[in-house]
N, C-alpha and C positions, 0 to 999 in steps of 0.2 A: 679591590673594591667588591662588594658583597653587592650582587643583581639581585633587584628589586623583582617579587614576583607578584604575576596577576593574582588579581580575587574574581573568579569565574565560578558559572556552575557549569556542569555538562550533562546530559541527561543519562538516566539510570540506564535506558535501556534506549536500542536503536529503533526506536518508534515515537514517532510525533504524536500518535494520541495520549503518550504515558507523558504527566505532570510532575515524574517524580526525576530530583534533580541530586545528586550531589557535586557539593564542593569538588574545583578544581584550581589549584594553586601552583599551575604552570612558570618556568622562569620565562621571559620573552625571547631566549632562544629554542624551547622545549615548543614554545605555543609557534613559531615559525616553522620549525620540525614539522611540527603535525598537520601545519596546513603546504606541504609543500607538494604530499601524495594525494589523488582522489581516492576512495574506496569506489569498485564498480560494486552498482547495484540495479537490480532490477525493477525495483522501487524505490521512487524517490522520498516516499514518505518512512523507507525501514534504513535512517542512516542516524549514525547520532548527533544531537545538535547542541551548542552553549547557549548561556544567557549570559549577558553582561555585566549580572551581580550575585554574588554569593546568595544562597538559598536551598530548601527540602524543598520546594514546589514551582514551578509555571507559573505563579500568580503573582499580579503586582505587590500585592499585601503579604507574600511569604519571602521577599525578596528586600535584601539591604540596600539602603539608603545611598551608597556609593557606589560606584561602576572602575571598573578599570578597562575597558574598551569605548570606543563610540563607532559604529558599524553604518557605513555608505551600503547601503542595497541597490545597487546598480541594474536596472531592469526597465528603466528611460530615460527618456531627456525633452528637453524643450526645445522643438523648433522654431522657424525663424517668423512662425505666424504667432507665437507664445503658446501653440499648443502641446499638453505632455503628448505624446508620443513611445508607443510599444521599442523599445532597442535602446541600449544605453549607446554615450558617445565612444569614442575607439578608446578600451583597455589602459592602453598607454599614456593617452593623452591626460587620463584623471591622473594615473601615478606619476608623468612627467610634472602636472602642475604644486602635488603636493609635495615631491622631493625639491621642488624649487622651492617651495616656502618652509621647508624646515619640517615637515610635518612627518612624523614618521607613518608608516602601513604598512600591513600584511597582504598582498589579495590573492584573488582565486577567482577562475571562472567557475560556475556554477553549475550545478546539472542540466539546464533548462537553455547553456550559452550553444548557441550556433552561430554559423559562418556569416548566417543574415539577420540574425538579432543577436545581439551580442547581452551577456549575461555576466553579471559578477558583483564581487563584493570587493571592498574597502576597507579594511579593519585597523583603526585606529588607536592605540595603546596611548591611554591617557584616563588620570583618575578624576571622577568629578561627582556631583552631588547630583542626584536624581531631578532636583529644580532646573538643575545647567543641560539638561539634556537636550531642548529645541532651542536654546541658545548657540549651544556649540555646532549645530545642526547646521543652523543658518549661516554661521560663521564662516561653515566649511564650503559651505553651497554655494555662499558669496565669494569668499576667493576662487573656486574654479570657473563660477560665470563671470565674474571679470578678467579672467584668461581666455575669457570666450569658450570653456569646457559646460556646456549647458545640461547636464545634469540632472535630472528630476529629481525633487527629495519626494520620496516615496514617504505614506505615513508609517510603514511598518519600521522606518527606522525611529519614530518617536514613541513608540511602545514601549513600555520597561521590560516586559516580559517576553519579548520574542525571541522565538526560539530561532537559532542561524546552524542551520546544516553546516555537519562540516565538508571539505570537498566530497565529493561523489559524481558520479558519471554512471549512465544507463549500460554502458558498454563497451570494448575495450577501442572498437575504433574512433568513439569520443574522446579520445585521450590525445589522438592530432589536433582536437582543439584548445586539450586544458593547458592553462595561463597561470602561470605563477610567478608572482613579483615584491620583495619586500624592500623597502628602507627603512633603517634606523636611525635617520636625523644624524645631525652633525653634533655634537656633544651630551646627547644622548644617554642618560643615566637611568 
């Protein structure tokens, strides 16, 4: 059986002020690979980062109509007064509710995750149309809060164009925090 691969872009160069992107056409064990290492860097802004649809630029309007990721930016939640709140809920807890529901991910903690605010990503391997973006958003958001996983949806995940570092860490003894967890769903093509 021939594995289906992403339509990503990644950026040209390891700096977030630079718009220029190219194509990357990763298989879903190549894009697991790459997120399984952090790069140490000294700046968090000099690491390189993807976008979630093929493209030459940064820009909503240089970027195609379809995705092949949906990306959870884990960097709060909602507490029990309804308010968001700085620190996502525990790591585990979001990928133990989406391996229960079939949901395949990628994640990582983040450059920015500590012992006491926890930091990370979600990365979602699934194709869908640019309109389906805050739908599928909410979908996801809604199964983890009804598991009682309370989750903030940040808006940087309804962005078409945002750019997602890939792992990196400030230093090498940040690397006793970083997290790495994937599933690929149960019949999973």
């Amino acid at each position: 059986m021939k594995e289906h691969n992403l339509s990503l872009s990644i950026s040209a160069t390891a700096d977030i002020r630079s718009t220029e992107l190219t194509e990357w056409t990763p298989t879903l064990e190549e894009f697991i690979e790459r997120f399984k290492t952090p790069v140490i860097s000294t700046n968090k802004l000099g690491v390189k980062y993807i976008v979630r649809a093929q493209g030459n630029q940064r820009k909503d309007s240089a970027l195609a109509d379809t995705a092949s990721i949906l990306i959870l930016d884990c960097d709060s939640r909602i507490n029990d007064d309804g308010e968001v709140v700085d620190g996502a809920p525990p790591f585990d807890d979001v990928g133990d509710v989406l391996e229960a529901n079939n949901i395949p991910f990628i994640a990582h903690t983040t450059y920015s995750n500590t012992a006491s605010t926890l930091r990370y990503r979600f990365i979602i391997p699934c194709e869908y149309e640019r309109e389906h973006l805050k739908p599928l958003l909410h979908s996801v958001h809604e199964t983890l809060h009804q598991a009682g996983v309370m989750l903030a949806n940040v808006k940087e995940n309804a962005t078409w164009s945002q750019g997602w570092f890939l792992p990196s860490l400030p230093n090498r003894e940040a690397s006793k925090l970083f997290r790495h967890r994937h599933f690929i769903g149960v019949n999973h093509v």
